[in-house]
C-alpha positions, 0 to 999 in steps of 0.5 A: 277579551272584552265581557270575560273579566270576572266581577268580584265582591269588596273585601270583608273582614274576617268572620263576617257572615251574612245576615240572611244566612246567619238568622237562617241556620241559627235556630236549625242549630238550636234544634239538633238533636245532638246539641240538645241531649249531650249533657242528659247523656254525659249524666247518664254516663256519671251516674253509672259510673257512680252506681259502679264505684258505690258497688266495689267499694264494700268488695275492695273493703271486704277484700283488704280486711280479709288480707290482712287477716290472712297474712297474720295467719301465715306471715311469722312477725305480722302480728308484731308488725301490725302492733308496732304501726297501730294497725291492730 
């Protein structure tokens, strides 16, 4: 049937955008409030994280002095253990 045939665009190569659209959404991406925050958020997240280790580490150093403690009082032959190694 004559008038029904569709028109088609030439072929472009592959990734080609067109200007008009391309300077239009550029500066919209630019402003997102996501893509401005995510390392002021990613820092936050670090930081605590450090502020969580600084914390445990006198704890688990508190804890391992008091263990081994602990086993030279109750364990027979620590005592003899920990000199042969050099612990004490």
């Amino acid at each position: 049937m004559p008038g029904t045939e569709r028109q088609t665009t030439p072929p472009r190569p592959k990734g080609y955008i067109n200007w008009p659209v391309r300077a239009r959404t550029a500066p919209d991406v630019h402003r997102s409030p996501c893509h401005a925050s995510w390392h002021t958020d990613f820092a936050r997240f670090v930081g605590g994280g450090l502020l969580v280790i600084a914390a445990m580490i006198p704890a688990l150093i508190w804890r391992l002095i008091d263990e081994e403690k602990f086993l030279a009082r109750n364990l027979p032959g620590y005592v003899e253990y920990q000199k042969k190694c050099g612990i004490v």
